[in-house]
Every structure is written in structure tokens, then in C-alpha cells.
C-alpha positions as CSV (number, residue, x, y, z in Angstrom):
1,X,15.8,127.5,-169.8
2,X,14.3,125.4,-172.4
3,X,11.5,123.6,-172.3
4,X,12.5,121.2,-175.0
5,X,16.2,120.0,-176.2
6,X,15.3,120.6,-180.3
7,X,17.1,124.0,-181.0
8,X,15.1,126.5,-182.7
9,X,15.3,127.1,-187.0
10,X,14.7,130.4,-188.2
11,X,10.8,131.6,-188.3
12,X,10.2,129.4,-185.3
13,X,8.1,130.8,-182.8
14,X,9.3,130.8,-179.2
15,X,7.1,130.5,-176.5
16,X,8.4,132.3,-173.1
17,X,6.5,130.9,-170.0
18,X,6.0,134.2,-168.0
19,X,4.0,132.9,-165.0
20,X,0.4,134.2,-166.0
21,X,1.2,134.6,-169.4
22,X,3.9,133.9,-172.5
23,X,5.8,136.0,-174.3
24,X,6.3,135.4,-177.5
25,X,9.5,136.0,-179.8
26,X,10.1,134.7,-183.4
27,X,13.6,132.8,-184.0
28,X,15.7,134.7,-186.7
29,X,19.5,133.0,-186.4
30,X,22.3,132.3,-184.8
31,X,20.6,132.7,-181.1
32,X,18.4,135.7,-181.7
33,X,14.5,136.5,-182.0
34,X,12.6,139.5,-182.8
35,X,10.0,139.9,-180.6
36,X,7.2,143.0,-180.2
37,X,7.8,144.3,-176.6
38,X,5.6,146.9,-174.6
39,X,7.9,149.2,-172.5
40,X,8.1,146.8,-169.5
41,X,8.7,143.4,-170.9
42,X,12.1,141.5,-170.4
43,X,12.4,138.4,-168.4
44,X,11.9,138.6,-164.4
45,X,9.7,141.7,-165.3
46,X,7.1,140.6,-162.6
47,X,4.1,142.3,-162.0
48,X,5.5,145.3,-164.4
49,X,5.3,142.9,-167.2
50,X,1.6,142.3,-166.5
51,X,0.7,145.9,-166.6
52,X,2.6,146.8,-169.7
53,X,-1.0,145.2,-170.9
54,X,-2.4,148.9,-170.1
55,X,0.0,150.8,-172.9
56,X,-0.5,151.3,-176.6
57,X,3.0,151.1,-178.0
58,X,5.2,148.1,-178.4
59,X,9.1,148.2,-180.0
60,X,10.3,145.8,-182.0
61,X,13.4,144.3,-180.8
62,X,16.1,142.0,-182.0
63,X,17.6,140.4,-178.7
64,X,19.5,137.1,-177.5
65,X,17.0,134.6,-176.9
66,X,18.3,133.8,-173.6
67,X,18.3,137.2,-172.7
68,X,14.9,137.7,-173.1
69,X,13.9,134.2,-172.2
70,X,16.1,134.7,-168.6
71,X,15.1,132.2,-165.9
72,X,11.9,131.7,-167.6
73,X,10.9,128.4,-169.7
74,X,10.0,128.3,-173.0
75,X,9.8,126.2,-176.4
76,X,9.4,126.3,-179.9
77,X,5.3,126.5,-180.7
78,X,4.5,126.5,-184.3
79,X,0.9,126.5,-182.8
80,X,-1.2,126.9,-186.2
81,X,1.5,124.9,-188.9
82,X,-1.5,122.6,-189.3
83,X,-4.4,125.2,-189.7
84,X,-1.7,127.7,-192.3
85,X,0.9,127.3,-194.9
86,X,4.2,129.1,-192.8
87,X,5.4,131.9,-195.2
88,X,8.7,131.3,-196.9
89,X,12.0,131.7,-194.2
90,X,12.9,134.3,-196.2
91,X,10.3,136.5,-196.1
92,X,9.4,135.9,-192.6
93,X,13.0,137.5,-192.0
94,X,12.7,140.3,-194.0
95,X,9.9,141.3,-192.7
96,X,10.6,140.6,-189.0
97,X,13.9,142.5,-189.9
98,X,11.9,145.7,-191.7
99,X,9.9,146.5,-188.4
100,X,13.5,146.5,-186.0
101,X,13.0,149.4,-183.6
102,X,9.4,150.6,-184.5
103,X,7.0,152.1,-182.5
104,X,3.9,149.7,-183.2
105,X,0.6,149.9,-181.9
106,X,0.0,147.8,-179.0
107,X,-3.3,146.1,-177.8
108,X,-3.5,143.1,-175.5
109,X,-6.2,141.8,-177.1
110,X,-5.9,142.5,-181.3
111,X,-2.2,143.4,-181.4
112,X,-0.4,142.0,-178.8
113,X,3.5,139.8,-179.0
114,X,1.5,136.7,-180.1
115,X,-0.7,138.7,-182.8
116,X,2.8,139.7,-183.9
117,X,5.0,136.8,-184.8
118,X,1.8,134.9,-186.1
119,X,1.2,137.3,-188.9
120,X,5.0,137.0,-189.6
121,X,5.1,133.3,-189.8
122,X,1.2,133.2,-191.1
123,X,0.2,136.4,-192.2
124,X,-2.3,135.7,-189.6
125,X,-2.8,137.4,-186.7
126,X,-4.0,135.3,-183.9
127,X,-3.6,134.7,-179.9
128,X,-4.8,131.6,-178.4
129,X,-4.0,133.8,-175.0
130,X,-7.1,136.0,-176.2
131,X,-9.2,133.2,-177.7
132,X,-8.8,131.5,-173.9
133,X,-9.2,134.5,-172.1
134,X,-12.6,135.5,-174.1
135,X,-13.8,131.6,-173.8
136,X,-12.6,132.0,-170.2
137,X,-14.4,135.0,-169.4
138,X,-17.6,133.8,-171.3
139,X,-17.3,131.1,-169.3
140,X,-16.8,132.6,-165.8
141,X,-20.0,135.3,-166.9
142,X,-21.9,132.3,-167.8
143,X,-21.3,130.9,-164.4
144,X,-21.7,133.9,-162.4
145,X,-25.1,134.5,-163.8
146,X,-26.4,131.1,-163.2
147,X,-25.2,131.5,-159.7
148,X,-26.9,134.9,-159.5
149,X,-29.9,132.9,-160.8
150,X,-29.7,130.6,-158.2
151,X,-29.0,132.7,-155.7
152,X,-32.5,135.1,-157.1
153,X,-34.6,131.8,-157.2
154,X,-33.9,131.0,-153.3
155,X,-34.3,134.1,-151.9
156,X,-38.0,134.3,-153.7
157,X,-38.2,131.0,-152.5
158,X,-37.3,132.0,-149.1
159,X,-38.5,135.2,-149.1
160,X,-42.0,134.5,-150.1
161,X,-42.0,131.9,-147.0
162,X,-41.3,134.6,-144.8
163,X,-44.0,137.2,-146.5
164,X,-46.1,134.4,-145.8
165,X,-45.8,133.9,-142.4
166,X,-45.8,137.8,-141.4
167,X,-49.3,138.0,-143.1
168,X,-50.4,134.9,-140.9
């Protein structure tokens, strides 16, 4: 189901809302995308969708965007028109066309669905899901140690109070 009435243009990337993640697809005509997908991804995939994370290979697949969209939401997301020049329609399709039914390497976090369709529409390959993750787990280390830190500082605190009243 779409997030947004505009219908998508060819080279526009399609963002599929898949719960704790998006899938993403590039638009190539007439109600198709071409999207990288590990062994386990189609809509309603679930949990297997999330673990297809832990394989190395990917396929390259020309599908019906509701198809692969299913139940699922999704929109068109040039996300990075205003940081890159888009390539040419043209050769975004040829080249989204050459790679139909390969085998690609596959890593969540430097070749992943996202990586994919940005290098075709930027020759870029970038995923905001990765950026956010890293900043998120930064973020969440940060926090843990300064709990930790915390936590350290009171029991010394506390601790020393309690040396100091067994040597009394």
C-alpha cells in the first residue's frame, strides 16, 4: 500500500516499510523495480526477512512492485537528490537491467538493498539504515558506559563506607 498518492518514474527509489527495517527497490517501468534480495526477502517475510541479514549473497530481481511491496507501506525516497546529481534514466536502467539474476555479494552493513539502488541512481553507495544504526549504537555504548561509570562511582562510594565501618 502506498505511502504517498505520486506514482513512481523510472530510477525512483522505493522505500518498503518492513517493520524494523525497509527494503529497498528501484522503479524501472510500467509497475516493476529491481531490487537486490537476500534468499529470504519478499513481503510478510517476518522474522526470516530479518535474518537474511546473516547471508552473503543477494539476487537481483526484477518483480511487480506490489508484489514485493505486499501489505507493507512504502514511498518514493530520492533520499540524497540534494547531496548527488541522479545518473541519467537511461543508464540507471541499463545498469539495474545488466545485473538481473546475479548472485551479488551481500553485507548488511557495506552492500546491503539500500547500498544497491543508491549506487544505481548515484553511483554512490550509501544506507542511512547503517549510518543510524552505527550513530545508534555509538550512542547506546556511550550510554551504557556512563552508566557503568556511574554505577563504578557509587559502589566505591558505597563500598568504601562499608570498609570503613568494618575497620571501626
Amino acid at each position: 500500500m502506498a505511502k504517498y498518492e505520486k506514482k513512481p518514474e523510472p530510477g525512483d527509489l522505493i522505500e518498503i516499510f518492513r517493520g524494523s527495517y525497509q527494503h529497498w527497490a528501484i522503479y524501472v517501468g510500467e509497475g516493476y523495480v529491481i531490487h537486490l534480495a537476500p534468499p529470504s526477502e519478499h513481503a510478510q517475510a517476518g522474522a526470516s526477512s530479518v535474518m537474511s541479514v546473516l547471508g552473503d549473497k543477494a539476487t537481483v530481481k526484477k518483480e511487480e512492485l506490489y508484489v514485493v511491496v505486499g501489505n507493507d507501506e512504502y514511498c518514493i525516497n530520492n533520499l540524497l537528490d540534494e547531496k548527488y546529481e541522479p545518473r541519467p534514466v537511461r543508464e540507471i536502467m541499463r545498469d539495474a537491467h545488466s545485473l538481473l539474476c546475479q548472485d551479488l555479494p551481500y553485507s548488511v552493513f557495506r552492500g546491503n538493498c539500500e547500498h544497491f539502488v543508491t549506487e544505481l541512481r548515484y553511483r554512490k553507495p550509501e544506507s542511512r539504515q547503517v549510518r543510524k544504526a552505527v550513530e545508534t549504537g555509538v550512542d547506546v555504548g556511550l550510554a551504557a558506559a556512563a552508566t557503568f561509570g556511574v554505577l563504578a562511582a557509587v559502589a566505591a562510594i558505597f563500598g568504601s563506607k562499608d570498609k570503613q565501618k568494618e575497620n571501626q
